[in-house]
C-alpha positions in Angstrom: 41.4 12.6 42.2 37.9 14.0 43.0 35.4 15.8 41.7 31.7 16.7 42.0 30.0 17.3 38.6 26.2 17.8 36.4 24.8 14.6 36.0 23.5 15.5 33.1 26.5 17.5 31.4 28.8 14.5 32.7 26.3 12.2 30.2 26.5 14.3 27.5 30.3 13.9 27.3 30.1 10.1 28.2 27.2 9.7 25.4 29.6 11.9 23.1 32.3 9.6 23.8 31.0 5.9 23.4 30.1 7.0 19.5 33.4 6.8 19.3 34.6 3.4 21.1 33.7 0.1 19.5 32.4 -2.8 22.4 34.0 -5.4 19.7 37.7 -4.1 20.5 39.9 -6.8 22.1 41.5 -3.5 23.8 40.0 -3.0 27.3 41.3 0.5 27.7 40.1 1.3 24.2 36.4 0.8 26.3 37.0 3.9 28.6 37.0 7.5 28.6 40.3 9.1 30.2 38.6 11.8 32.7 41.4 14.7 33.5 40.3 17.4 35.6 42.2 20.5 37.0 42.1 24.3 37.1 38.2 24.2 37.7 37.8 22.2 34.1 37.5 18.9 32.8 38.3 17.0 29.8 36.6 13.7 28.5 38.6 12.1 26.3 38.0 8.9 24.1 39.7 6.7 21.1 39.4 4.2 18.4 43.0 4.5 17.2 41.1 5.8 13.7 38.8 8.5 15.6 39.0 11.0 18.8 37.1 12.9 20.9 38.0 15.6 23.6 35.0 17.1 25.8 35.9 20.0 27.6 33.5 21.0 30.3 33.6 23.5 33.3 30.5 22.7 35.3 32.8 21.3 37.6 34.1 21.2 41.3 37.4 20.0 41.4 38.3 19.2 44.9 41.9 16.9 44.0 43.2 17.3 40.5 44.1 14.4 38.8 42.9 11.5 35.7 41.3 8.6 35.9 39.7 6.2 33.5 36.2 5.0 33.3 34.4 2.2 31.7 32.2 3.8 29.3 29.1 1.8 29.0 29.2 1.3 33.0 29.2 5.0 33.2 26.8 5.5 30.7 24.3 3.2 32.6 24.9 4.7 35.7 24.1 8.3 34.7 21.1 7.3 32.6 19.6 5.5 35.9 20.8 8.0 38.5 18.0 10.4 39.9 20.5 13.1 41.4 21.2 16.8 39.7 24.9 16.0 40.4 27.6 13.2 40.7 30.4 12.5 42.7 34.0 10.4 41.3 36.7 9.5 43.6 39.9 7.6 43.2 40.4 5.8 46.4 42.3 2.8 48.1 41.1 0.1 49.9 42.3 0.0 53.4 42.8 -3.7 53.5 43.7 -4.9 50.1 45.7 -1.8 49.2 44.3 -1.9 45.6 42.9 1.6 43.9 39.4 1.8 43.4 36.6 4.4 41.5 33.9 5.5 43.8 30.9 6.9 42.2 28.3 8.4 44.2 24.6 9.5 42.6 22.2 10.6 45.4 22.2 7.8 47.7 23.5 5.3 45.5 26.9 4.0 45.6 29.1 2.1 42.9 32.6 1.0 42.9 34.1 -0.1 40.1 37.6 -1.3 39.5 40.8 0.9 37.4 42.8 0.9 34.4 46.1 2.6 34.6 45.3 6.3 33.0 49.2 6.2 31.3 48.5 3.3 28.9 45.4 5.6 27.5 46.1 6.6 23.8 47.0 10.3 23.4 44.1 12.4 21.9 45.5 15.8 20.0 43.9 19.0 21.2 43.7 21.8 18.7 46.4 24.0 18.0 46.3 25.3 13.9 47.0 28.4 12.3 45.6 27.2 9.3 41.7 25.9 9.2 38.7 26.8 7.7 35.8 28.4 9.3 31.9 27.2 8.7 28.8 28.3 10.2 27.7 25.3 12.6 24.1 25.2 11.3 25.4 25.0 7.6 27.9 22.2 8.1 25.4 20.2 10.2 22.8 20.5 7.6 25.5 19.5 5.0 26.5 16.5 7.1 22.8 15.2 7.3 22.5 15.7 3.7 25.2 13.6 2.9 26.7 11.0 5.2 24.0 8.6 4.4 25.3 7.8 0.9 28.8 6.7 2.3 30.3 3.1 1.8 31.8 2.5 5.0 32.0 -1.7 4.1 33.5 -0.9 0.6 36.5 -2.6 -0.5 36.8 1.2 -2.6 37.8 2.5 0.1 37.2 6.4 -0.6 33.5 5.4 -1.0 33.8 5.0 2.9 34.1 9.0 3.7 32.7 12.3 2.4 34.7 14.3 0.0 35.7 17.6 1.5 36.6 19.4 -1.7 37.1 23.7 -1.8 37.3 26.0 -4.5 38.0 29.1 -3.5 35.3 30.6 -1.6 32.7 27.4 -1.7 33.1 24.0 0.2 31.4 20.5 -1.7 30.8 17.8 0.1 30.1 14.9 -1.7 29.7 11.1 -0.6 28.2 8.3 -3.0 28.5 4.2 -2.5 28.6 3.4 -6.2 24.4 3.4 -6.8 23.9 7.1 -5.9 25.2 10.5 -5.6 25.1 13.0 -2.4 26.4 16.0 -3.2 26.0 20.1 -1.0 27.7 23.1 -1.5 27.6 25.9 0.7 30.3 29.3 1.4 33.1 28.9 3.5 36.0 30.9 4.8 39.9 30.2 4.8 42.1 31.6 8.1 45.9 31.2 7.6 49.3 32.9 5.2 49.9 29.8 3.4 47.5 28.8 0.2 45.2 25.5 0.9 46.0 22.7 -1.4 43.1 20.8 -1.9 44.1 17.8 -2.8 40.7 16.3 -1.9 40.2 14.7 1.0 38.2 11.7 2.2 37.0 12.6 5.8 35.7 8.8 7.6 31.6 8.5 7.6 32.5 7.6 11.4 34.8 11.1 12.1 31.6 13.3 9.9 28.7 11.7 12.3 30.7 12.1 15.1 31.3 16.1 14.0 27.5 16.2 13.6 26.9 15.0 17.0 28.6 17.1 18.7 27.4 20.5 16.6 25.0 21.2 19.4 24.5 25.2 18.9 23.0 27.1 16.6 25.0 30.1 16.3 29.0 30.5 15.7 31.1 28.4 13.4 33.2 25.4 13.5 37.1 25.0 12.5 38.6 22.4 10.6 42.1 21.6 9.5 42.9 19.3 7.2 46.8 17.7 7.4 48.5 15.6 5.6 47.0 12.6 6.4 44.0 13.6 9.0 41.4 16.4 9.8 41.3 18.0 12.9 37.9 19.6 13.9 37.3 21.6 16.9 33.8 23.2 18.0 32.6 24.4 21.1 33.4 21.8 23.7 34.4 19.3 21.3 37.7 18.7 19.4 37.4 15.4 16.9 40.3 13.9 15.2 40.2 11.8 12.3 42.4 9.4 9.7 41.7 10.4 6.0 40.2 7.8 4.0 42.9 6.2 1.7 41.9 6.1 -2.2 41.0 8.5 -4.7 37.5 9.5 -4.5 35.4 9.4 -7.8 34.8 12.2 -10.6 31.4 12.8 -8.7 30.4 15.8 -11.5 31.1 13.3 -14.4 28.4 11.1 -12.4 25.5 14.5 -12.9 24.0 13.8 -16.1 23.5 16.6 -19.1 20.8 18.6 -19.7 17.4 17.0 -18.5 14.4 16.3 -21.0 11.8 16.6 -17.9 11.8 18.6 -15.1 8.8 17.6 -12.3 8.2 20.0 -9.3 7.4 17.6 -6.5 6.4 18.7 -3.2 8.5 17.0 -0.6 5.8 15.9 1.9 3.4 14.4 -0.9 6.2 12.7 -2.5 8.3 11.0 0.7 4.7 9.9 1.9 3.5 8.0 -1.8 7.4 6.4 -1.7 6.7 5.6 2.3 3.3 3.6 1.1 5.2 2.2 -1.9 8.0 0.9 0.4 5.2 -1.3 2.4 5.0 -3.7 -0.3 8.4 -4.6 -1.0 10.7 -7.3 0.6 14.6 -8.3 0.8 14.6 -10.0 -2.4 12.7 -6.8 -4.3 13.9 -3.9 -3.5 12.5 -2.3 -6.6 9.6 0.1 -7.6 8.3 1.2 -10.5 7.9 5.0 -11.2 5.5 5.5 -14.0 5.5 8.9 -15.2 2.2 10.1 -17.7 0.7 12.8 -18.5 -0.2 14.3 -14.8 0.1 11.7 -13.2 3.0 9.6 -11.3 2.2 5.8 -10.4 4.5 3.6 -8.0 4.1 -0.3 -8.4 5.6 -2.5 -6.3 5.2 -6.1 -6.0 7.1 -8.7 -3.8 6.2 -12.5 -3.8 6.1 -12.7 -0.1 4.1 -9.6 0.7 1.4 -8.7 -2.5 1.2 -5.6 -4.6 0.9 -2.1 -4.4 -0.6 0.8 -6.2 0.2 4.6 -5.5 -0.9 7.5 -7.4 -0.1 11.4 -7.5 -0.7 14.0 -9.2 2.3 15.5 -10.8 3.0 18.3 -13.9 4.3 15.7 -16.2 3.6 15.6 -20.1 5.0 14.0 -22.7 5.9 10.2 -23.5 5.6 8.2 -20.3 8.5 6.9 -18.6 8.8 3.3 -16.6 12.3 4.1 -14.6 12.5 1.3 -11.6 14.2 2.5 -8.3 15.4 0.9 -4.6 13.1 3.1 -2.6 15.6 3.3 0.2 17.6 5.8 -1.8 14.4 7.5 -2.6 13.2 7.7 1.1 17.6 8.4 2.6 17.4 11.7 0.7 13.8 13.0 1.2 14.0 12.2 4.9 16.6 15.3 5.2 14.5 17.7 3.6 11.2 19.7 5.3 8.4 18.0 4.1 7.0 21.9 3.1 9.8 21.9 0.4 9.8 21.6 -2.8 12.5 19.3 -5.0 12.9 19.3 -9.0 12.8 16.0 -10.6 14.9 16.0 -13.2 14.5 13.2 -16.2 16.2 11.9 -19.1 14.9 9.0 -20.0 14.1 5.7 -17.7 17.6 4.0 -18.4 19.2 7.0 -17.3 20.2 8.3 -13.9 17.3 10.7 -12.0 18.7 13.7 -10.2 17.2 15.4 -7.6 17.3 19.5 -6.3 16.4 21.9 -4.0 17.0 25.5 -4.2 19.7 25.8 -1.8 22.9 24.3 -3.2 21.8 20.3 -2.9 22.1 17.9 -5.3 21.7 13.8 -5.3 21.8 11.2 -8.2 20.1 8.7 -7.9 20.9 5.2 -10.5 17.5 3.5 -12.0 17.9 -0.6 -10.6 19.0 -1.9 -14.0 22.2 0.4 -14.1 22.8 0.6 -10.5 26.9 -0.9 -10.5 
């Protein structure tokens, strides 16, 4: 096998491919990338057991077909460092100790490095359904980013571990929460197939929904995703990613929305995210909290942590009414405005301050956030 390739496209797919692998794994050949080239293409192709990547790519000169393995991180490095527009791999064998051996050439550096056998290699499925759904790129990445954060991967519940991919007819949810808050999008989506999608909910891995975000790279078209019996299969662009469903029944999340708010604050994202930034100084492992004091016109943040001080923050806000004293981890507060555009504006919506806060935008996004004392 040979080839000459883009350094920099050859990266991309190694970069794409050790978000996938774990360094931790006992499993040597669970550390590489199986590189198959042919026809003027290559494929990139990497494994967990729970989560898959291929990378197709055809900025490629294929001058002998064949598949190799390489060591991800060694590759990565080697890339990263080289100084050359392209890069040359070769599967050769040493004249004296008749043993195979990788030769990678970058510019006028040289690196050898030793193999795996390509057969042992996990098989990673490439995408053949007749029955997906169809989702502008831009709209699912945004929806990812919006909710991924609030996942569980360490739970013990295991469904809190993945993002609820949930469709009624014409509109797709996604919804991910960790017991103390509530991410939850909705957006249009399309159905392509003759048989009738049962949604029986499924629990798509936090790992498999970063990994789909990562590799949404354009802007325009859409993305295709089946969901099986007991996995999703995702294909965009370059990229196919396959993925385990999470095991477990995912909560109620709309039970989780409160009723009918008493109090609802416009807040202007940027003003907002920077007051809970400064608020966020003064606070330490052991007090995660914040008081949010809401009064006429005015919202007040107090923090205080033993081994740091006190803080004060003020802003103005259109607030009237009884004040409310509702105490929040400003971690939540600060994972959900970091996804917005600091231009934007969010309601604030408010019961009362032992009551969960939700939080809105305009465009279909919605996240609950516990106060401290009720936080399970």
């Amino acid at each position: 096998m040979k080839l000459s390739c883009s350094r920099s496209t050859l990266l991309s797919g190694f970069q794409m491919i050790g978000s996938v692998i774990s360094s931790r794994t006992p499993k040597e050949i669970l550390k590489c990338a199986k590189l198959e080239v042919g026809d003027g293409k290559a494929t990139l192709s990497g494994t967990d057991l729970e989560v898959s990547i291929r990378f197709d790519f055809e900025e490629v000169e294929v001058i002998v077909p064949g598949e190799i393995l390489l060591s991800v991180h060694e590759l990565v490095s080697i890339l990263r460092e080289a100084n050359t527009d392209s890069v040359e791999i070769e599967l050769k064998k040493d004249e004296q100790t008749d043993q195979d051996f990788i030769l990678i050439q970058a510019g006028k550096s040289e690196f050898r490095l030793s193999v795996h056998d390509p057969s042992e290699f996990p098989s990673v499925e490439t995408f053949n359904e007749s029955h997906f759904f169809e989702i502008p790129i831009q709209s699912f990445r945004e929806m990812i980013r919006r909710t991924v954060f609030a996942t569980d991967p360490e739970s013990t519940r295991y469904a809190l571990g993945g993002v609820l991919f949930d469709v009624e007819n014409d509109k797709l949810t996604l919804a991910a929460t960790d017991g103390r808050r509530l991410a939850l999008v909705e957006s249009a989506c399309s159905y392509q197939g003759d048989e009738a999608y049962q949604n029986n909910r499924p629990v798509i891995p936090a790992k498999a929904m970063t990994l789909i975000e990562k590799s949404l790279i354009a802007d325009e078209g859409s993305i295709q995703i089946a969901i099986r019996a007991n996995d999703v299969i995702v294909k965009s662009g370059r990229s196919t990613i396959f993925g385990r469903l999470v095991e477990g029944r995912f909560p109620k999340y709309r039970d989780v929305i409160p009723p009918e708010p008493i109090h609802n604050i416009d807040l202007e994202v940027g003003t907002f995210f920077a007051a809970v930034r400064q608020a966020q100084i003064v606070t330490d492992v052991e007090t995660r909290g914040v008081d949010f004091i809401f009064s006429n016109g005015l919202l007040t943040l107090k923090s205080v942590a033993a081994s740091v001080g006190e803080s004060k923050v003020e802003i103005p806000i259109p607030f009237e009414g009884d004040d409310i004293v509702i105490t929040f981890d400003v971690r939540y507060l600060a994972d959900f405005l970091k996804t917005l555009d600091s231009a934007a504006h969010i309601r604030l919506q408010l019961i009362d301050s032992d009551s969960a806060a939700v939080l809105k935008t305009d465009d279909g996004y919605t996240y609950v956030i516990m106060p401290l004392s009720q936080a399970r």
